[in-house]
C-alpha positions as CSV (number, residue, x, y, z in Angstrom):
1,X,0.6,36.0,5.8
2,X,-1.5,33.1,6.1
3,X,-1.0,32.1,2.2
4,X,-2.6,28.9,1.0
5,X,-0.6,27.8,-2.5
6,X,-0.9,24.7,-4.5
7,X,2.5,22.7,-5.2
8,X,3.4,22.6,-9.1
9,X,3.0,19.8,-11.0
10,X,5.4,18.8,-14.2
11,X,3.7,17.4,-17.1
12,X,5.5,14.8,-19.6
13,X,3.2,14.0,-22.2
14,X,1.1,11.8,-20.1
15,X,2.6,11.9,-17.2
16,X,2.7,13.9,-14.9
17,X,4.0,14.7,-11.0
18,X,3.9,16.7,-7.9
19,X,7.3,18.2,-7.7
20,X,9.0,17.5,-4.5
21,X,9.7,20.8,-2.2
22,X,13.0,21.1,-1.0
23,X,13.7,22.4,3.1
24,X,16.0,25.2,2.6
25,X,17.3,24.3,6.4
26,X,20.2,22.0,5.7
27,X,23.5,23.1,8.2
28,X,26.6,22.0,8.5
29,X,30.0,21.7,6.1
30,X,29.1,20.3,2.8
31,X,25.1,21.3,2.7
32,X,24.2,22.2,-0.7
33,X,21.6,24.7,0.3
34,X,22.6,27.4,2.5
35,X,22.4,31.6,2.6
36,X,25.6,31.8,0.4
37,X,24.0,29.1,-2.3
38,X,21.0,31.6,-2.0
39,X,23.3,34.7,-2.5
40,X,24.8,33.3,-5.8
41,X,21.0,32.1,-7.0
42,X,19.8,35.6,-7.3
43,X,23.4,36.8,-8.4
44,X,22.9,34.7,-11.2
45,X,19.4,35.2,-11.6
46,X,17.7,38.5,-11.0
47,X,14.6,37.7,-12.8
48,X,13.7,35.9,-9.6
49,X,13.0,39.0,-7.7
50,X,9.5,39.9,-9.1
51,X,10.1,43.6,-9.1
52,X,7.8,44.0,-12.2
53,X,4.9,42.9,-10.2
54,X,5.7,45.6,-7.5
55,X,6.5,48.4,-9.7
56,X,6.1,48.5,-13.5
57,X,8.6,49.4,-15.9
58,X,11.3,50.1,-13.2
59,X,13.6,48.1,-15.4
60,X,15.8,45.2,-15.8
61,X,18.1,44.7,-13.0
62,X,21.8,44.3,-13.2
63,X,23.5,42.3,-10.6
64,X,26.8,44.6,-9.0
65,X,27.7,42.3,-6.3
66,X,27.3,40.2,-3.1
67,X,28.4,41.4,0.0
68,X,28.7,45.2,0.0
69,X,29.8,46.7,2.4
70,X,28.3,48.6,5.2
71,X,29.1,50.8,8.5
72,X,27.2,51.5,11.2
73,X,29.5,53.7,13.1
74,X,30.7,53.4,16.8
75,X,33.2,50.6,15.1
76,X,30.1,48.1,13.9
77,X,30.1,47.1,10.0
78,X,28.1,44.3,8.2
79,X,27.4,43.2,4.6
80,X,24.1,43.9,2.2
81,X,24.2,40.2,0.6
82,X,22.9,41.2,-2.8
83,X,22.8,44.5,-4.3
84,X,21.3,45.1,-7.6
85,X,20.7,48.4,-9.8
86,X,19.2,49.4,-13.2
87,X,20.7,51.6,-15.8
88,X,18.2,54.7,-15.1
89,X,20.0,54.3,-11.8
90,X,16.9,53.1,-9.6
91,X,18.5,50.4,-6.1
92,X,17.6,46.8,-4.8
93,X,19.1,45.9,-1.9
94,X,18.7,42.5,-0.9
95,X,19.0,40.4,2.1
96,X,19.0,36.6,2.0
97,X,18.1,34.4,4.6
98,X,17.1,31.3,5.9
99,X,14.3,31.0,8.2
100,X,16.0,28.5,10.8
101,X,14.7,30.5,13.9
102,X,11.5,31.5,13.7
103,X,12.3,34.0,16.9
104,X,15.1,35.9,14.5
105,X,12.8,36.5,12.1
106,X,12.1,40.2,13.3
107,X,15.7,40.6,13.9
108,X,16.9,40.3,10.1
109,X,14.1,42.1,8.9
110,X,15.4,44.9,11.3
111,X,18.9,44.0,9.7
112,X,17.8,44.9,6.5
113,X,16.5,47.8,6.9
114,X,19.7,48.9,9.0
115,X,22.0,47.7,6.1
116,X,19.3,49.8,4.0
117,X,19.9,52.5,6.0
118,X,23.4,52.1,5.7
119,X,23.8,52.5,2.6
120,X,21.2,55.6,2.4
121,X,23.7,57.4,4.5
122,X,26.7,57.1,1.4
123,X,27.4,59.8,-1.4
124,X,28.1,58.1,-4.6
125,X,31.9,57.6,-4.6
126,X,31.4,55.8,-0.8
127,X,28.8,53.8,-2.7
128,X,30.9,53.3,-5.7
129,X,33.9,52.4,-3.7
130,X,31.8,49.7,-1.1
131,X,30.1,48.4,-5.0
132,X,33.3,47.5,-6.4
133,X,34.8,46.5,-3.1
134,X,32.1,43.8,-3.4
135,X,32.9,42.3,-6.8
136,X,35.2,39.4,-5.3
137,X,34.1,36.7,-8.4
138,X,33.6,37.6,-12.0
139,X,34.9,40.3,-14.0
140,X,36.5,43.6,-12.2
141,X,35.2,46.7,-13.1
142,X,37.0,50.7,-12.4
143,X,33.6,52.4,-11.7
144,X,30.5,51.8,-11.3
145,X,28.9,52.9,-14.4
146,X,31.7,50.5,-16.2
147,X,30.0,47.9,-14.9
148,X,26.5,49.1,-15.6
149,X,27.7,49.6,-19.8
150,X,28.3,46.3,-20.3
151,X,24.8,45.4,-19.7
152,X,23.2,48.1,-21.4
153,X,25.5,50.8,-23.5
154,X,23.0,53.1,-24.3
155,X,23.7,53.9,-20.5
156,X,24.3,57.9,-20.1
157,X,27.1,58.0,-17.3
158,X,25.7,61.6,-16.2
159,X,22.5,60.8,-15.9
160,X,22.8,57.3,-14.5
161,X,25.8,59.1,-11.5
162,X,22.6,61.6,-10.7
163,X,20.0,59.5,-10.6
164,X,21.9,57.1,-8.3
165,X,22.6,60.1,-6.1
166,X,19.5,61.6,-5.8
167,X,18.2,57.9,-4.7
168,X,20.7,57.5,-2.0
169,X,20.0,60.8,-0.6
170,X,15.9,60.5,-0.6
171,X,16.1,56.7,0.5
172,X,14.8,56.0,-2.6
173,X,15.3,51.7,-2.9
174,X,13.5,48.5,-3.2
175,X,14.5,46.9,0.3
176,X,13.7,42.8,-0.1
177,X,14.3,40.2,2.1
178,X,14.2,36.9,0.8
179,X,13.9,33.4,1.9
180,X,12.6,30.1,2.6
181,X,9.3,30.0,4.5
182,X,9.0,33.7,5.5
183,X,6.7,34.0,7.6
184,X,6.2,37.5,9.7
185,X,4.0,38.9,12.0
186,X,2.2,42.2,10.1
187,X,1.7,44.2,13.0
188,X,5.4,43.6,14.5
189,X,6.5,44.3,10.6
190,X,4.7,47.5,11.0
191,X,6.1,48.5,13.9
192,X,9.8,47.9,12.6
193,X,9.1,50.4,9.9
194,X,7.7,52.7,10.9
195,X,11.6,53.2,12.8
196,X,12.7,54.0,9.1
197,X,9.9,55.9,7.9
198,X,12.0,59.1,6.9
199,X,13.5,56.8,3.6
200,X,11.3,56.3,0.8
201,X,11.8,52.7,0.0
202,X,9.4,50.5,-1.1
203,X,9.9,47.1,1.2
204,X,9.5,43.5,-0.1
205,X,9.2,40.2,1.9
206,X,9.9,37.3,-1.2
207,X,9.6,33.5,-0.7
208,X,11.4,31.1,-2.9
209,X,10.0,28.2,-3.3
210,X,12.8,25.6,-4.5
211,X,10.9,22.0,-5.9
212,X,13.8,19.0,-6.8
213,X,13.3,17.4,-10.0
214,X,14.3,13.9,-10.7
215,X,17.5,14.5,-12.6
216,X,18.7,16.6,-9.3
217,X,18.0,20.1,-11.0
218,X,15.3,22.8,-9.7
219,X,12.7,24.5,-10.1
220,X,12.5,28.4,-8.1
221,X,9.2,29.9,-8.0
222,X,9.1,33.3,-6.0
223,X,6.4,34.7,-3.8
224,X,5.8,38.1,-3.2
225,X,4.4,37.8,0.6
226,X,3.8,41.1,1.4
227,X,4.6,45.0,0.2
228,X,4.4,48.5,1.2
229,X,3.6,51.1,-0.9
230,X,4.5,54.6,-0.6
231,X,2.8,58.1,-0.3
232,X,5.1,60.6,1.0
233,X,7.8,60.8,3.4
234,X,5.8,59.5,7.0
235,X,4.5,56.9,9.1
236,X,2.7,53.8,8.3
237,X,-0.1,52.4,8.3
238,X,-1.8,48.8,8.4
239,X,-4.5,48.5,6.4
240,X,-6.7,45.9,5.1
241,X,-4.7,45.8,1.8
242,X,-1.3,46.0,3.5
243,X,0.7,48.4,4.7
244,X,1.1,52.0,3.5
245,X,3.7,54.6,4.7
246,X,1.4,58.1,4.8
247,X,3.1,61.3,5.2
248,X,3.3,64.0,8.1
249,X,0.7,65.1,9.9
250,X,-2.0,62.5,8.6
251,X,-3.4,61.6,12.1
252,X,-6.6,62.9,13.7
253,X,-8.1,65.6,11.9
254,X,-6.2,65.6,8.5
255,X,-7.2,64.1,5.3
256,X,-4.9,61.6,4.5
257,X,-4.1,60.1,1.0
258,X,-5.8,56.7,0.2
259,X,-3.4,56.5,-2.8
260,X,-0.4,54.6,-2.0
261,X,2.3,55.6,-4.9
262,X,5.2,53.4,-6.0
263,X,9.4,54.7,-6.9
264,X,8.7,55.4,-10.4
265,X,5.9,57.8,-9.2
266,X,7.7,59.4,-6.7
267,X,10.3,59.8,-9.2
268,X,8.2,61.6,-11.1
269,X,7.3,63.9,-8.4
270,X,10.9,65.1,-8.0
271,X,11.5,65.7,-11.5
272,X,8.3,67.6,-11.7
273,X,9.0,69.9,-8.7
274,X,11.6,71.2,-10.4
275,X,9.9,72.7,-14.0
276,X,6.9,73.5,-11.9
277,X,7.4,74.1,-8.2
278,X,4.5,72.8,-6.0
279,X,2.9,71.1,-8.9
280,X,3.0,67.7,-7.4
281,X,0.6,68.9,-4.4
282,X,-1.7,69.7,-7.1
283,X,-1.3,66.8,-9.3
284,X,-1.9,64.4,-6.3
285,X,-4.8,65.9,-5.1
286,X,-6.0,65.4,-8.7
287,X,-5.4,61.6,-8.7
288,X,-6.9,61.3,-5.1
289,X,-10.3,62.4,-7.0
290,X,-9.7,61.0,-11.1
291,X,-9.4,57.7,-8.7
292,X,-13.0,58.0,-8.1
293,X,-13.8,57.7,-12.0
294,X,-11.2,55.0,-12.3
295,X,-8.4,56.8,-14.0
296,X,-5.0,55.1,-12.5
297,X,-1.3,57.1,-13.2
298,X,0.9,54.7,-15.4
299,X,4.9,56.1,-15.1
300,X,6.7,55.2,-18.4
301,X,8.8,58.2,-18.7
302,X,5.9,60.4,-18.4
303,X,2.9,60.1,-16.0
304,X,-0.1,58.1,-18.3
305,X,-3.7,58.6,-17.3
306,X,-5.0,55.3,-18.0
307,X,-8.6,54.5,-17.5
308,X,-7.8,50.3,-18.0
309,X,-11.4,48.9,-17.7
310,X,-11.7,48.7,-21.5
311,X,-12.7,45.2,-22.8
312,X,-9.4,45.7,-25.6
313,X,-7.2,48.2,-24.7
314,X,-6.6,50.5,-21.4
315,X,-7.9,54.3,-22.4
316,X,-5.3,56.8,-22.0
317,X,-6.4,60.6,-21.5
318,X,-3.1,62.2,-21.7
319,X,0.2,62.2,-20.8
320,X,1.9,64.3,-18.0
321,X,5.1,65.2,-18.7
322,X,8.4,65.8,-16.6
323,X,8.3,69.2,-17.6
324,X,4.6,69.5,-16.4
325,X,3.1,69.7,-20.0
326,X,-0.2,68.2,-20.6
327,X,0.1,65.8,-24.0
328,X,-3.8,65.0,-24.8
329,X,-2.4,63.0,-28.0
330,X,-3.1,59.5,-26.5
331,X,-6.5,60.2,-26.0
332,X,-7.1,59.5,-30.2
333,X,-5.3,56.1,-29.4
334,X,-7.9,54.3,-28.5
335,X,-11.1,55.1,-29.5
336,X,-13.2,57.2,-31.9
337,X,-11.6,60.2,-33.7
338,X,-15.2,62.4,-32.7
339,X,-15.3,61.2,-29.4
340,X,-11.5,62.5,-29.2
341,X,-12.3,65.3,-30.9
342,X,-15.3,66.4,-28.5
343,X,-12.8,66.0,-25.5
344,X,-10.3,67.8,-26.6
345,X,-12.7,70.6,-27.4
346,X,-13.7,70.7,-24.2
347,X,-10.2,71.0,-22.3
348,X,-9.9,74.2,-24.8
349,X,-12.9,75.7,-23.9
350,X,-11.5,75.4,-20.2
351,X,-8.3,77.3,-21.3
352,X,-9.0,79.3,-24.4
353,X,-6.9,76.7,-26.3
354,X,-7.3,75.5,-29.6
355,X,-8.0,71.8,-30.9
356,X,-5.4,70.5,-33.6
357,X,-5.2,67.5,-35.8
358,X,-2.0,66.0,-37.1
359,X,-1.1,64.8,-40.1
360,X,-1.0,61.0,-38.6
361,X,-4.7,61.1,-37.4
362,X,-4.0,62.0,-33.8
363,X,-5.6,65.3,-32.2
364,X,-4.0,67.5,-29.9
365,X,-4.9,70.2,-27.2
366,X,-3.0,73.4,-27.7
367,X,-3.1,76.5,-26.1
368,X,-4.1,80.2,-27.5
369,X,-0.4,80.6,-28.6
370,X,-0.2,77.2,-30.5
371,X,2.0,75.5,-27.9
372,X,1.3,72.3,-25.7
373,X,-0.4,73.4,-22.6
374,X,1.1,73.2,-19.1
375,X,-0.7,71.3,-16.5
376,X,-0.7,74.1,-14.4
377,X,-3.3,75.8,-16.9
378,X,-5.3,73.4,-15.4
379,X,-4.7,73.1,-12.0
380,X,-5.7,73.7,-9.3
381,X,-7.9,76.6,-10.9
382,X,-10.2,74.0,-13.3
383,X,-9.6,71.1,-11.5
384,X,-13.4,69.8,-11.3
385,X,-14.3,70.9,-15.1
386,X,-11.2,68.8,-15.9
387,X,-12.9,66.2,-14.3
388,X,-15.9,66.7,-15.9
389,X,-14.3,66.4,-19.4
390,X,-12.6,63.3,-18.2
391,X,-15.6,61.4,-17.4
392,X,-17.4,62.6,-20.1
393,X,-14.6,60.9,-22.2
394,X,-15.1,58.1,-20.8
395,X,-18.6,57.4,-20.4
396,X,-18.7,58.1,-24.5
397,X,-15.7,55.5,-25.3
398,X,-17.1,53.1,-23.1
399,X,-20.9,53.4,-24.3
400,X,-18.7,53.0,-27.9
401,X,-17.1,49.8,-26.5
402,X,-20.0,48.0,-26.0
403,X,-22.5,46.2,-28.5
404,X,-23.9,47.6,-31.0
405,X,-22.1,50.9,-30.0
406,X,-20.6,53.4,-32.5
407,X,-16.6,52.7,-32.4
């Protein structure tokens, strides 16, 4: 938290400036700057939330509304300042807030992971119902999904109700506060929540940094101050990087991950549970050790096994489907068609499978019936001569990479 940044400079031809920052701590009636003006700047602007740096391809977010809101039971409601969704259904709930008391800072962090809560604790019509009750400017809406379509139309209204529902009932969000000047004791932060360590949100801290021009316009640059990353359901954990929320049962005496895992990730999991039933145990313990040869998951419908330290282009070993196939296709992307070919060969010798070419050069892995193999064929049973053939694979593509090598 102790963040050193430069102040940006605009450039006119040959001259140039230091922008001036602007104090987001102006009170009283009248104040251009305050947590409503704040409210309306990310309404208007969702870009400014840097959720692509946090988690990759969880899409483009569509503002719903400010203010939703929330009950807390025993009589006591509030409002969630900014809520945002995409149309695969995935949350950001937002809380705005200007640091004027450097003692409340704790308190609004607990705030927003209360509201958070809050909302965790609705089935989708209460959420559809607090969402539209929200929308006090702009255009009116009847549903939720209506609202969603004119963003993006290729929207699916079955698929984006379930996906919504099965994130409120995991916990499953992007929980940001942002602000002016955040500044937040880590260990206190951790503290706070671990209190909501049963949700699986992924849990932002974002600095706007607002710098006047001369012609009384602005320019925003957002910080992303700290983040947590999640592994399972659990407690967290302060760590060196950060903090990371590790699941049950990961104290003295138990192995516990050292992969932190982002939404679109644990996504995956759920969707993979179902078409293979305690695959995902399997398939993280895999990653825990393909980590060790540098091979990173990439979620982009499918889970990617990327090996990115290629001086052109990341490698991708195959692709892990919903269903829990095995797609070894990507791994004639990028590199030689033999080196390919000897890699595949050696996944079928693991299973009895068959090597395949298709007509557009790629080579394929198939089982001893002809169809895609399942990753299940796989593991756990040949999970370290699936290893083997993985670093093979890459030690050959990379030798090929460099100099004078045979691409």
């Amino acid at each position: 938290m102790n963040k050193q940044d430069g102040l940006p400079v605009w450039v006119d031809g040959e001259v140039s400036r230091v922008l001036e920052r602007v104090p987001l701590t102006k009170t009283g009636a009248g104040a251009p700057y305050d947590e409503a003006w704040l409210q309306r700047l990310l309404q208007s602007n969702p870009g400014l939330l840097p959720i692509e740096q946090v988690e990759s391809g969880f899409g483009r977010l569509i503002p719903v509304c400010c203010e939703l809101p929330v009950a807390f039971g025993a009589g006591r409601s509030g409002s969630l300042d900014n809520l945002f969704v995409t149309s695969s259904g995935r949350l950001v709930l937002v809380e705005a807030k200007l640091w004027r008391n450097p003692e409340a800072r704790r308190e609004v962090v607990a705030q927003a992971l209360d509201y958070a809560s809050s909302v965790f604790k609705m089935d989708y019509e209460k959420f559809q119902q607090a969402a539209l009750a929200g929308l006090h400017t702009g255009p009116t809406a009847s549903s939720l999904y209506e609202l969603v379509a004119r963003h993006d139309p290729t929207t699916d209204e079955t698929t984006f109700i379930d996906a919504v529902t099965r994130n409120l009932k995991s916990g499953r969000a992007i929980v940001a506060v942002v602000g002016d000047g955040i500044r937040e004791d880590v260990l206190a932060l951790a503290e706070l929540l671990q209190t909501h360590a049963g949700h699986r949100f992924t849990f932002l801290l974002v600095e706007l940094g607002v710098f006047r021009l001369e012609d009384s316009s602005h320019v925003i640059v957002p910080s992303i101050l700290l983040k947590t990353e999640l592994v399972e359901r659990g407690v967290v954990e302060l760590r060196a990087e950060g903090l990371v929320v590790n699941p049950p049962g990961s104290g003295a005496g138990t192995k516990a991950p050292t992969r932190g895992i982002g939404i679109g990730e644990d996504e995956f999991y759920d969707f993979l549970e179902k078409s293979s039933p305690g695959m995902p145990r399997f398939l993280r313990e895999f990653l825990e050790r393909a980590a060790e040869l540098g091979i990173e998951p990439d979620v982009q419908g499918g889970l990617n096994l990327k090996y990115p330290k290629m001086p052109r282009r990341a490698l991708n070993l195959g692709t892990v489907t919903k269903s829990g196939h095995l797609q070894t296709e990507p791994a004639s992307w990028w590199t030689s068609k033999p080196i390919a070919q000897q890699y595949n060969q050696e996944l079928a010798q693991i299973i009895g499978g068959s090597v395949t070419k298709h007509s557009e050069g790629s080579i394929a892995l198939r089982t001893q019936h002809g169809t895609t193999p399942r990753l299940s064929n796989f593991l756990p049973a040949h999970q370290d001569a699936l290893l083997l053939a993985m670093r093979r694979y890459i030690e050959a593509a990379v030798s090929a990479a460099e100099p004078g090598g045979n691409t």
